[in-house]
C-alpha positions as CSV (number, residue, x, y, z in Angstrom):
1,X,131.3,-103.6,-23.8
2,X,129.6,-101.1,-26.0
3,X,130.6,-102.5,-29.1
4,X,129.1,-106.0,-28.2
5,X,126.3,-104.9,-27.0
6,X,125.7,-102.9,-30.4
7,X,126.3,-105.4,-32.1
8,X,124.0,-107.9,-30.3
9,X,121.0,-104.6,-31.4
10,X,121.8,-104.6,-34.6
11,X,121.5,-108.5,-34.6
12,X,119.2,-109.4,-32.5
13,X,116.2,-106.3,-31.8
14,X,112.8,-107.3,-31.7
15,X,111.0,-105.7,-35.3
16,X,109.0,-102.6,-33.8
17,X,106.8,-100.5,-36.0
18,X,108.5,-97.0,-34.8
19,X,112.1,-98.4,-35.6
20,X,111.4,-99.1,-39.0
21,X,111.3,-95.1,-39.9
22,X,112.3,-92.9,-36.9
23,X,111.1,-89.4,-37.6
24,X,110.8,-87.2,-34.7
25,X,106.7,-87.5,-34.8
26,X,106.8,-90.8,-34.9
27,X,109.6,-91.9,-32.3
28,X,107.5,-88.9,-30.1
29,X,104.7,-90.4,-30.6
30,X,105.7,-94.1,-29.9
31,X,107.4,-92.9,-26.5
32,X,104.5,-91.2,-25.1
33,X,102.5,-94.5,-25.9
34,X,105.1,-96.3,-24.5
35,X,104.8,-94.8,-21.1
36,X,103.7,-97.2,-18.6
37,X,102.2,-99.1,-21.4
38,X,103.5,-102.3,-22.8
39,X,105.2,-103.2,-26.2
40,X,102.8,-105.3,-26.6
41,X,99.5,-103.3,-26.0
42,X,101.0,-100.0,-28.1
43,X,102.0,-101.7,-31.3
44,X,98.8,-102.7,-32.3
45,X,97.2,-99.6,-32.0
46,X,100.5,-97.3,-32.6
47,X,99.9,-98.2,-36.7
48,X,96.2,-97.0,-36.6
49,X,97.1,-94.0,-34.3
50,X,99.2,-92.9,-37.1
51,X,96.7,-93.0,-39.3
52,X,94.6,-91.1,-38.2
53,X,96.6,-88.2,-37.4
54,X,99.7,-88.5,-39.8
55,X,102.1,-85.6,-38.4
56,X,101.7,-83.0,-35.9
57,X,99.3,-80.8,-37.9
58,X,96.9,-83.4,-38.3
59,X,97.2,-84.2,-34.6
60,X,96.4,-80.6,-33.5
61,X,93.5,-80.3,-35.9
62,X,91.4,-83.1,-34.2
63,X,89.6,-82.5,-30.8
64,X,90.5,-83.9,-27.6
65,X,87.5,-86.1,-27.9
66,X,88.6,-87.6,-31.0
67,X,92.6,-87.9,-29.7
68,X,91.3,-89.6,-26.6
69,X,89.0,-91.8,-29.1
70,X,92.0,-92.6,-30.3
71,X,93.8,-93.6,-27.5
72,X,90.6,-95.8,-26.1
73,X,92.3,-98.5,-24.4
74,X,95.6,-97.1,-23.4
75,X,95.1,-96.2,-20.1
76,X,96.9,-92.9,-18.7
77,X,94.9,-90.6,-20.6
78,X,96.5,-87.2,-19.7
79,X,99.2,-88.6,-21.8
80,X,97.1,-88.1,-24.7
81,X,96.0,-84.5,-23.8
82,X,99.2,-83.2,-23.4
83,X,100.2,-84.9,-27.1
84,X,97.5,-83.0,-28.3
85,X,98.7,-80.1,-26.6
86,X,102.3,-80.3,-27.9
87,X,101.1,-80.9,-31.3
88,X,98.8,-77.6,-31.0
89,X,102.5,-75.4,-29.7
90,X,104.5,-77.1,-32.4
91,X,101.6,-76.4,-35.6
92,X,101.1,-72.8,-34.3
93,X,104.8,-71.7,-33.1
94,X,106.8,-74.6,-35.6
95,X,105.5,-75.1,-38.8
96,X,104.6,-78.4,-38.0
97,X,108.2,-79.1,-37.8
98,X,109.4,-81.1,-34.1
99,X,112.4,-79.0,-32.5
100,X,115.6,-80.4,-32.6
101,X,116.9,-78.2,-29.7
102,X,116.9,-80.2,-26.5
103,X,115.4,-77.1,-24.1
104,X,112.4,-76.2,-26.4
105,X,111.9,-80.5,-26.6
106,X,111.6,-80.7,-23.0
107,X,109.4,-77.7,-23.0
108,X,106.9,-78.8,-25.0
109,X,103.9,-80.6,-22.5
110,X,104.3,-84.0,-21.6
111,X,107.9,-84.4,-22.5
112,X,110.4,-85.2,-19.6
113,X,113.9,-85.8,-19.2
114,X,114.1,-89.4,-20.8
115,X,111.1,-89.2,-23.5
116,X,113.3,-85.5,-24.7
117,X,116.7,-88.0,-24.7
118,X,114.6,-90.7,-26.3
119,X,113.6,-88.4,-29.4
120,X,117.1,-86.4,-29.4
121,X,119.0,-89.7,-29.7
122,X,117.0,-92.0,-32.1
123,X,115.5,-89.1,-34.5
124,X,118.2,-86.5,-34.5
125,X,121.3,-88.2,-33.4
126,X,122.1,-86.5,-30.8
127,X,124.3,-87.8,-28.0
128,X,122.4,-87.3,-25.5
129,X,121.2,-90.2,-22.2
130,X,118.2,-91.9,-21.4
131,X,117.0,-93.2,-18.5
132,X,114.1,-95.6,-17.8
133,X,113.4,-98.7,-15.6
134,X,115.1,-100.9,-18.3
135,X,118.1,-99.1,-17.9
136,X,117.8,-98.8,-14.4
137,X,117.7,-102.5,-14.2
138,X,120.4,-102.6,-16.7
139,X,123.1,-100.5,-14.7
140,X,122.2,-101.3,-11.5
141,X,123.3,-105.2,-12.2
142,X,126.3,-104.1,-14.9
143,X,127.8,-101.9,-12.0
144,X,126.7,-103.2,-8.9
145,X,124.4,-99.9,-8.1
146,X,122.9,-100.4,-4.4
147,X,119.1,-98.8,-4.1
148,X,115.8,-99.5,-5.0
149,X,114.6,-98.8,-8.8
150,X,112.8,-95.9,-7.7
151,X,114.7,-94.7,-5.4
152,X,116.4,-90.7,-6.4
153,X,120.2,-91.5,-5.5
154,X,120.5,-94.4,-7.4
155,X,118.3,-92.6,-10.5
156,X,120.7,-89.8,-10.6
157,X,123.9,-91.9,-10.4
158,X,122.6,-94.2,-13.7
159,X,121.7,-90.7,-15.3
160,X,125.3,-89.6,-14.5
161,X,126.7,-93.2,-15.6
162,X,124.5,-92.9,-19.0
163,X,125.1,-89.7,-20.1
164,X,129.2,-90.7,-19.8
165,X,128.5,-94.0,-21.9
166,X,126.4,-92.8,-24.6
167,X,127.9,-93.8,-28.1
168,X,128.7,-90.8,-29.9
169,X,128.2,-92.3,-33.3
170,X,125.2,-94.4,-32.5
171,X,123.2,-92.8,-29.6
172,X,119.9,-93.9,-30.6
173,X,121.0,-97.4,-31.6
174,X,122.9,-97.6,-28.0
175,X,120.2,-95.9,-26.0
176,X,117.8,-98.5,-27.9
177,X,119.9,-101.4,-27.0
178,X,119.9,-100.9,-23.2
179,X,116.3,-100.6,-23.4
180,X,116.6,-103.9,-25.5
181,X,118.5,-105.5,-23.5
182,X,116.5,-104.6,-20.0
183,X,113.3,-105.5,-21.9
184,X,114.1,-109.1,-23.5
185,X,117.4,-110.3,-21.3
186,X,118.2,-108.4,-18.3
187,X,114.5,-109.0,-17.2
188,X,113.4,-108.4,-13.6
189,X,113.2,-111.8,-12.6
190,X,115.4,-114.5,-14.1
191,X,117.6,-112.8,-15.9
192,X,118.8,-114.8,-19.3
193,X,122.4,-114.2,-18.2
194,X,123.5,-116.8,-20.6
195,X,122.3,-115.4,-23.6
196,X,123.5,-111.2,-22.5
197,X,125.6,-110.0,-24.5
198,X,127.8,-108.1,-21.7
199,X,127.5,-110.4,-18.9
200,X,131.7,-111.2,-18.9
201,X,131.2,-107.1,-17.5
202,X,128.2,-107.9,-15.1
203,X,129.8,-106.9,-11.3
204,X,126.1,-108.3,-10.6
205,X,126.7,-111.4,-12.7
206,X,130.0,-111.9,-11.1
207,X,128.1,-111.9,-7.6
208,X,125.9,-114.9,-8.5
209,X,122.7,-113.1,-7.7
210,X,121.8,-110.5,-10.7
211,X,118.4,-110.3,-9.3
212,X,119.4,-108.8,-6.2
213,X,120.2,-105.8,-8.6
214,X,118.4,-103.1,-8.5
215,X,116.9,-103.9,-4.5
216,X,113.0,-105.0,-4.9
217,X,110.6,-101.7,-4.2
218,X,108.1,-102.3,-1.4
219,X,104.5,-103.5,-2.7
220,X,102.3,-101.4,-2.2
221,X,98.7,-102.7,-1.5
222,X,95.8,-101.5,-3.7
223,X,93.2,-99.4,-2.4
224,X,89.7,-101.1,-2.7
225,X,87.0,-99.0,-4.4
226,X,83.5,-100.0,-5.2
227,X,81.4,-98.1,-8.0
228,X,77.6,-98.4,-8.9
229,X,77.2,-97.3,-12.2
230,X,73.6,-96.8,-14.1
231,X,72.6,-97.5,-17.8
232,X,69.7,-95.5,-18.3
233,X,68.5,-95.8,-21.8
234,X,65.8,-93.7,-24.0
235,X,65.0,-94.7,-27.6
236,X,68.4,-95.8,-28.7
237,X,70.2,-93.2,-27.0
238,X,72.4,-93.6,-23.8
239,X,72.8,-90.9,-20.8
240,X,76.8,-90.7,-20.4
241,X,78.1,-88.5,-17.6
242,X,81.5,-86.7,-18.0
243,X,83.7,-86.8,-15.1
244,X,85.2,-84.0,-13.5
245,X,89.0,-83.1,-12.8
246,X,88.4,-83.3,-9.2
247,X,87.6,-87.4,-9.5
248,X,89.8,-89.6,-7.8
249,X,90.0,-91.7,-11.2
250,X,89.5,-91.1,-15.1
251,X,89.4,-87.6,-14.8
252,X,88.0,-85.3,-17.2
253,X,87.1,-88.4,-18.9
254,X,83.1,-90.1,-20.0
255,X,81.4,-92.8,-18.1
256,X,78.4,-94.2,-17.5
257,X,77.3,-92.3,-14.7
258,X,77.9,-93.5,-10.9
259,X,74.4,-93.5,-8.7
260,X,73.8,-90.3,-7.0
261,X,75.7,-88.3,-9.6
262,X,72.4,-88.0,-11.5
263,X,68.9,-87.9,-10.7
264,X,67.8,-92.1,-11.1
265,X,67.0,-95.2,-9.2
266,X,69.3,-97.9,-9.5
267,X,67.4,-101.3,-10.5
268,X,68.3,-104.7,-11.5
269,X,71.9,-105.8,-11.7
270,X,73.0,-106.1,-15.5
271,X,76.9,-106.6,-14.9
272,X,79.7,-106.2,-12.7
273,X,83.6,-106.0,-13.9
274,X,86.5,-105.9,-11.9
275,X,89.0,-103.3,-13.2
276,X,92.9,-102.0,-11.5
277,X,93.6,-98.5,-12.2
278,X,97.4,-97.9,-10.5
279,X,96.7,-98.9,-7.2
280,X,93.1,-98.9,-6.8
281,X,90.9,-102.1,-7.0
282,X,87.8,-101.3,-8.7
283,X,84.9,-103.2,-8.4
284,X,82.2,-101.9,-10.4
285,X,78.3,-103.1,-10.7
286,X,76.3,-101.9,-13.6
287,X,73.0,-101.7,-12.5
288,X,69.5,-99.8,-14.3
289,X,68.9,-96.5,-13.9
290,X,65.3,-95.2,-14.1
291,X,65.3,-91.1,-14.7
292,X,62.5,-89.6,-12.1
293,X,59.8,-87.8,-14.4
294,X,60.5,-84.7,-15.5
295,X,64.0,-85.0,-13.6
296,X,66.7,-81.8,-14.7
297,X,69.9,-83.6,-15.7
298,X,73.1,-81.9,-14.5
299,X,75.5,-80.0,-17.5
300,X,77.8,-83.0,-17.0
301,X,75.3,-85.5,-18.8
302,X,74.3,-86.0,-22.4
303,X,72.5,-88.5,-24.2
304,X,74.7,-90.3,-26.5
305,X,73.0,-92.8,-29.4
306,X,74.0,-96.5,-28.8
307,X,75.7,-96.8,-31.5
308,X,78.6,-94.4,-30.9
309,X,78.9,-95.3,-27.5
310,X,82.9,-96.2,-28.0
311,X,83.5,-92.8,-29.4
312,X,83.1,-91.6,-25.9
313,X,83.9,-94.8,-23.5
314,X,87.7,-94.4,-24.1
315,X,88.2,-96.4,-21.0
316,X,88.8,-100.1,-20.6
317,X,86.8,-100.0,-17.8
318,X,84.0,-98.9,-19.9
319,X,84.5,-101.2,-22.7
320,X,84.5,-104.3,-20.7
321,X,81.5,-103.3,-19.8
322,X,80.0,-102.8,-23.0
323,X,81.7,-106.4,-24.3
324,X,78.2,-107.5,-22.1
325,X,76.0,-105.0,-23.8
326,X,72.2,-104.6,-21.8
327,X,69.6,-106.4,-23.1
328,X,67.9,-104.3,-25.7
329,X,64.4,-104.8,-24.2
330,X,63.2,-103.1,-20.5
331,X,61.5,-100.0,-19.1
332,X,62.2,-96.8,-20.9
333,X,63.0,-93.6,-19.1
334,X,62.1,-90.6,-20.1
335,X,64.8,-87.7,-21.3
């Protein structure tokens, strides 16, 4: 089983950017993107990421604003933060140089169980598991596994069952081609049983119903939240409003500021946007804000010019707003 499914990798993987030269940066990199992210909205950006900041020094030089600048789009940002962060423990206690040892990996912040096997396996070779909902998927149908996706018991038995399969000569190409294979065959619906390399070995193939492997999770049903948002504008220059860590959503993160968190009238509709974040249902109305004369902004705001508005709107909440730009014309506030 592990040789054809291998051999169906070698053959048959889709032409990633992070495959074609698998340094530890850049496989670390790509995984943290990769998080709850899909293939196809991290490769375009994964290129220009790299970039910008070449290796970890480069990354731990830059401010968090310009990493999260970076990231614009992405989603997740503490992700980002927490790269940043690593980079920063790895320039000042490493050389630059990513650890090869699997403890310091998964001490470094942001870096869990799978994204340390992840990096072990396809950068340094080592034969070492990974586990993610591909392989989840994957084992659950080649073995029959009862349980939800999600659920701990069967987590920790396709941990156990991965770390006794992993190929000792080729751990990153075989941890790689269960992702693969999860990804592009063994999909959650539908599964292309007829073109999988190892269905002859499928208990779940053998039942007639693959998709009844891994059990569906219970949906959950988004929490409805409603924003009023201001643009309040003053000779070119835009008041932006930084968000707290106590925030229910985009934490620690800049936004147009929502009414009541600074001292305006909300006037005339100019947009609305509807916008999921995890669970939540946002529905968000961008509205004029006109600034009270002589009004004392809080610490939280700062006037930002028009022109580098994306530098701090990371969110694509934010920059679907901002497709719809305000009209340039209207009342003026005063700073």
């Amino acid at each position: 089983m592990r040789a054809r499914l291998l051999a169906w990798y070698r053959r048959a993987r889709r032409d990633l950017p992070w495959r074609r030269r698998p340094t530890p940066y850049r496989v670390w990199v790509s995984e943290i993107m990769l998080q709850q992210t899909t293939v196809a909205a991290v490769a375009p950006r994964y290129e220009a990421f790299l970039r910008r900041f070449p290796d970890a020094r480069a990354l731990a030089a830059a401010s968090e604003d310009e990493v999260l600048s970076a990231w614009a789009g992405l989603g997740y940002y503490s992700r980002a933060r927490n790269l940043r962060r690593a980079a920063l423990e790895i320039a000042a206690r490493r050389g630059g140089r990513f650890p090869s040892d699997p403890e310091a990996v998964r001490a470094l912040p942001g870096i869990g169980r799978y994204t340390a096997g992840a990096i072990l396996s396809i950068a340094f070779g080592r034969a070492v598991p990974l586990v993610d909902g591909n392989v989840i998927r994957v084992f659950a149908r080649l073995f029959a596994l009862r349980g939800r996706a999600k659920d701990p018991a069967l987590a920790a038995e396709v941990w156990r069952r991965a770390e006794a399969l992993v190929d000792k000569d080729a751990p990153g190409d075989w941890n790689q081609a269960l992702m693969e294979l999860g990804a592009t065959v063994c999909t959650p619906e539908s599964p292309s049983c007829g073109a999988c390399p190892v269905s002859r070995d499928c208990a779940a193939f053998k039942t007639g119903r693959p998709d009844a492997y891994p059990a569906p999770d219970a949906r959950r049903a988004p929490v409805p939240v409603k924003w009023t948002c201001l643009w309040i504008e003053n000779s070119g220059r835009v008041l932006l409003w930084k968000r707290s860590d106590k925030e229910r959503l985009l934490k620690n993160l800049w936004g147009l500021p929502e009414a009541g968190r600074v001292p305006a009238a909300a006037g005339r509709r100019r947009a609305r946007t509807s916008h999921s974040i995890t669970h939540h249902a946002l529905t968000v109305d961008l509205r004029d804000g006109n600034l009270a004369p002589g009004a004392k902004l809080p610490p939280e705001a700062r006037w930002v010019p028009r022109a580098h508005l994306k530098d701090f709107l990371v969110s694509s909440l934010w920059l679907k707003l901002l497709k719809t730009p305000p009209a340039a014309s209207g009342r003026k506030t005063r700073p």
